[in-house]
Each structure stands twice: as C-alpha cells, then as structure tokens.
C-alpha positions as CSV (number, residue, x, y, z in Angstrom):
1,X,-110.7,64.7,119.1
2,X,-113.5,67.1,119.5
3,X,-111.5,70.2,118.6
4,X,-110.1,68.0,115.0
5,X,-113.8,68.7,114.8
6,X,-114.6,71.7,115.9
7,X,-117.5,70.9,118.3
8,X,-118.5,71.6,121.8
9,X,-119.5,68.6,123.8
10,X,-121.5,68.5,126.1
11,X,-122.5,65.9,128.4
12,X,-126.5,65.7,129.2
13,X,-127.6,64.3,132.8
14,X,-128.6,64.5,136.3
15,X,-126.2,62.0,137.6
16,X,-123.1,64.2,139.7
17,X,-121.0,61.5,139.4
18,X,-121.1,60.8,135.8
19,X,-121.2,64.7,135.0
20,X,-117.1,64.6,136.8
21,X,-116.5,61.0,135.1
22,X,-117.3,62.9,131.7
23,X,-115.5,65.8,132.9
24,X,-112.4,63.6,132.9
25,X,-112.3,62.2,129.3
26,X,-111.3,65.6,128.7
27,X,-113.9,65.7,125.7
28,X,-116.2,68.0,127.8
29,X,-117.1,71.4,126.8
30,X,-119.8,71.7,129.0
31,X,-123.1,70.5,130.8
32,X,-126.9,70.4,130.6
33,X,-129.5,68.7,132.8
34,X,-133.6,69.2,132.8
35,X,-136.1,68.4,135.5
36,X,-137.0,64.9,133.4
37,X,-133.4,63.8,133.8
38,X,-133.1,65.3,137.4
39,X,-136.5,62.8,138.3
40,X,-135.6,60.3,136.8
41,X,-132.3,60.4,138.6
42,X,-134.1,60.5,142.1
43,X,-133.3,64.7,142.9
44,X,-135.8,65.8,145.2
45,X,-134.3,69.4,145.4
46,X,-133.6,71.4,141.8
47,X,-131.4,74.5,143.5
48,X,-129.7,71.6,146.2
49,X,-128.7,69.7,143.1
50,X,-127.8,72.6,141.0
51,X,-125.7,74.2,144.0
52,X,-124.0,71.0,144.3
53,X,-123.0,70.8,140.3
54,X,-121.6,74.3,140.3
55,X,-119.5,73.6,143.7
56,X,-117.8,71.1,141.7
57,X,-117.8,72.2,138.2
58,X,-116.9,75.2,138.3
59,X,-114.6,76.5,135.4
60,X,-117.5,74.3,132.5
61,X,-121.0,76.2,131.4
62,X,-124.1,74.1,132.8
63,X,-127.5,74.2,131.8
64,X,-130.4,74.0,134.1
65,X,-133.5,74.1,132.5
66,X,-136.8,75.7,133.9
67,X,-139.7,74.3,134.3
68,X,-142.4,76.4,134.2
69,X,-145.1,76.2,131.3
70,X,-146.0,80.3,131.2
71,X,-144.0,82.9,130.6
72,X,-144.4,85.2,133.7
73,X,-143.4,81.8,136.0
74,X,-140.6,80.6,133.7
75,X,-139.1,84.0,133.7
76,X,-138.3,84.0,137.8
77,X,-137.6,80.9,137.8
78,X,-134.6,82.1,134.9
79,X,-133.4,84.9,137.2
80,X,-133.3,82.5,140.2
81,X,-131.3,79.6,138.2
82,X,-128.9,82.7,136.7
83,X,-128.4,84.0,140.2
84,X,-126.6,80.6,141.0
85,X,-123.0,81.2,139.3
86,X,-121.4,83.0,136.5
87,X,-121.3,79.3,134.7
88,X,-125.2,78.9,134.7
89,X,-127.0,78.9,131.2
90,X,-130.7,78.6,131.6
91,X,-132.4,76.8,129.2
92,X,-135.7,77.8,128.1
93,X,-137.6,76.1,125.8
94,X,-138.7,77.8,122.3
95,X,-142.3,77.2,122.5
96,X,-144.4,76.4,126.0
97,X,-146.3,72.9,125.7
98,X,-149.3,75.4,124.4
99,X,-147.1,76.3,121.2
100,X,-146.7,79.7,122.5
101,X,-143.5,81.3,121.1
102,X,-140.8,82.2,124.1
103,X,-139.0,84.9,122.1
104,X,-140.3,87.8,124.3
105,X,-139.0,86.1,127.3
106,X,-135.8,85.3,125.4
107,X,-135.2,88.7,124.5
108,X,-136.1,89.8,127.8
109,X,-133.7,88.1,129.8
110,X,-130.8,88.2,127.5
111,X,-131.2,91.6,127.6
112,X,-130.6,91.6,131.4
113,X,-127.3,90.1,130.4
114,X,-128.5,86.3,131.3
115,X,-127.0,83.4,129.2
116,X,-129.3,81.4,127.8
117,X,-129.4,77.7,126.3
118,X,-132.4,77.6,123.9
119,X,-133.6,74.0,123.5
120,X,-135.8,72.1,121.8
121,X,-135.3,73.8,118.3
122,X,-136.6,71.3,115.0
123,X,-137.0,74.6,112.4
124,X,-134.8,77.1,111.1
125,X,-137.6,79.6,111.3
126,X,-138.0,78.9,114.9
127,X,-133.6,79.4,114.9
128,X,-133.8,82.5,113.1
129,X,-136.8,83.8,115.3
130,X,-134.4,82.6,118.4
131,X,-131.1,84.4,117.3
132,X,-133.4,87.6,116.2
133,X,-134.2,88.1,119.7
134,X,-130.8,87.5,121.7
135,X,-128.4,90.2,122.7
136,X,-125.5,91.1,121.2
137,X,-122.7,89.8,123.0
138,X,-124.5,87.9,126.0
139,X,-123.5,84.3,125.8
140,X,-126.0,82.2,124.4
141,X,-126.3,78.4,123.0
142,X,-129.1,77.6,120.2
143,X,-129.8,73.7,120.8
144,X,-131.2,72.4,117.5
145,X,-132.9,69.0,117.9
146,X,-130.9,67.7,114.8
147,X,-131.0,63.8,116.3
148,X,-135.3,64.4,116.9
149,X,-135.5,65.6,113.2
150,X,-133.4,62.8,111.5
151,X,-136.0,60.4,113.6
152,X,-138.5,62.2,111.5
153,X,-137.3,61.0,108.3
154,X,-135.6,64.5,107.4
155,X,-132.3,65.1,106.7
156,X,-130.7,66.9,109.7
157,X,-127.8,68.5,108.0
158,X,-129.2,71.2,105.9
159,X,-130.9,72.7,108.6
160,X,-128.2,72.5,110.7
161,X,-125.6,74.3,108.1
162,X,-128.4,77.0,107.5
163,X,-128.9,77.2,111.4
164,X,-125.2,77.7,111.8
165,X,-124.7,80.4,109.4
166,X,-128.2,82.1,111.2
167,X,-126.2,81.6,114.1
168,X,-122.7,82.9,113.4
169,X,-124.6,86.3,112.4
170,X,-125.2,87.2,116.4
171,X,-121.9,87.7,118.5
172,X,-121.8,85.2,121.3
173,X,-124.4,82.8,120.4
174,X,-123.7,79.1,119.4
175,X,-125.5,76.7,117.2
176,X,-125.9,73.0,118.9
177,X,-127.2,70.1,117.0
178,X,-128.0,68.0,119.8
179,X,-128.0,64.1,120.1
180,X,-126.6,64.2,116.5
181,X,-122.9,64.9,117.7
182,X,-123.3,62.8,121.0
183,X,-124.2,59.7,118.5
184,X,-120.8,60.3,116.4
185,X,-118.6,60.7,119.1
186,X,-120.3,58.1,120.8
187,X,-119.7,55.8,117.9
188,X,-116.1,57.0,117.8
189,X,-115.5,56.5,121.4
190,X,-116.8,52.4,120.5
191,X,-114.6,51.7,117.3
C-alpha cells in the first residue's frame, strides 16, 4: 500500500517490541524515537536502548534524536549516536528551545558525511534554510510537522508540496510530513 503511494513509513516509538511488530506489517520504511518517547517508555540508558534497536533492526534507517539544547553539546552527542551503525540518522532539531537556528550544526555534520533527520519543521523558510545547508549526497530526511500545522488551523498541503519540490532540489535528502501520513494510513489500516 505504501508504495501505491509513494511514501516512506515510518514507525515513531521507544517500545522494542512494537518497533519489530511494525517491522512485520511490512509497511515500514524506517524508524524514529526521541528521549520523550524513550522516558515515557521507562529507558534508563539512551546508547543501551539504541544498541539494542540496531542489533535487531538492522537493514531499516532509525532515528535517535539528541538531546542537548546548545549547539557545541548537541553536536557530540551527533557524532556519538552516528558512531553507532551505518543505519543511524540523528535527528536534530531546527531551532534549540531558545529559537536559535541549527543550520550551522546541520551543515557541519552533514558535511562530515553524517545522516541526518531534521525534525520539528512548521515553515518552508525554515525547509529551505534546512536543505540549503545539507550536503550533497549524504543521506538526509527533512521531517515537516504537517499534522502540528493542520492543528493550527493551516492548510498542511501547500507547504508540504512547496517543501517537497525544496526538497527534491538536494541529492539524497527526503521531505517527511509527519503525523499527517501516519493518520491516513492509520485510518486505512481501520476501514
């Protein structure tokens, strides 16, 4: 089904066992988790609970988010989570709970060839400003907040077809309207 649409999918949690379960359905494209979801799930140990998702999916991308709230701490924390398996895409946030941009650190660590999910996206000037500063080539995943905006009252879609076409100009990065797609094929999996 997912491919009659041509999305990713990927599942979002902290729980091991429902991260195979999803694996399963065969719908799965790939993972993400962030420290809210890992505490809320109990994990007392980010890199124990990380090693123990990439011993078992191993073949899937998967997220682990920093979580840091400068730029000097969130970048080795990056290099640390990247240094845990070819599959890992860290996810950095696009602005620090300050408002301060992350692009430098973006551009810095993509740079150094690390793959990079970068969440919490709402605007396409912040999307533009994202793809402007990725590499080339070096894998990367833009995760537009497309389900946060539409709870805003704003229509969703044309932001994400303009960040898509932002998106498509970079070799290797991919646009994600998060939440939104989860809904429909969560809705589809239910009728």
């Amino acid at each position: 089904m997912t491919k009659k649409l041509n999305v990713k999918v990927f599942s979002d949690g902290a729980v091991l066992e429902t991260m195979l379960k999803d694996l399963q359905t065969g719908l799965v494209t790939g993972f993400t988790t962030n420290p809210s979801l890992m505490k809320k799930a109990g994990i007392s140990s980010y890199i124990g609970f990380a090693k123990e998702v990439l011993a078992k999916i191993t073949d899937y991308p998967v997220s682990f988010e920093v979580f840091a709230d400068d730029l000097a701490s969130m970048e080795k924390e990056a290099e640390k989570i990247a240094s845990l398996g070819d599959n890992v895409y860290v996810k950095i946030p696009v602005t620090t709970s300050t408002g301060e941009s992350t692009c430098p650190l973006i551009q810095k660590l993509s740079a150094k060839g690390i793959k990079l999910n970068v969440t919490a996206i709402f605007t396409i000037e912040q999307t533009q400003a994202v793809v402007d500063h990725l590499t080339a080539g070096v894998p990367a995943i833009v995760s537009v907040f497309a389900g946060r905006i539409a709870d805003t009252g704003v229509d969703p879609m044309p932001i994400m077809e303009e960040a898509l076409r932002i998106c498509r100009q970079k070799k290797g990065s991919n646009c994600c309207g998060l939440v939104l797609v989860k809904l429909i094929i969560s809705i589809k999996l239910i009728s």
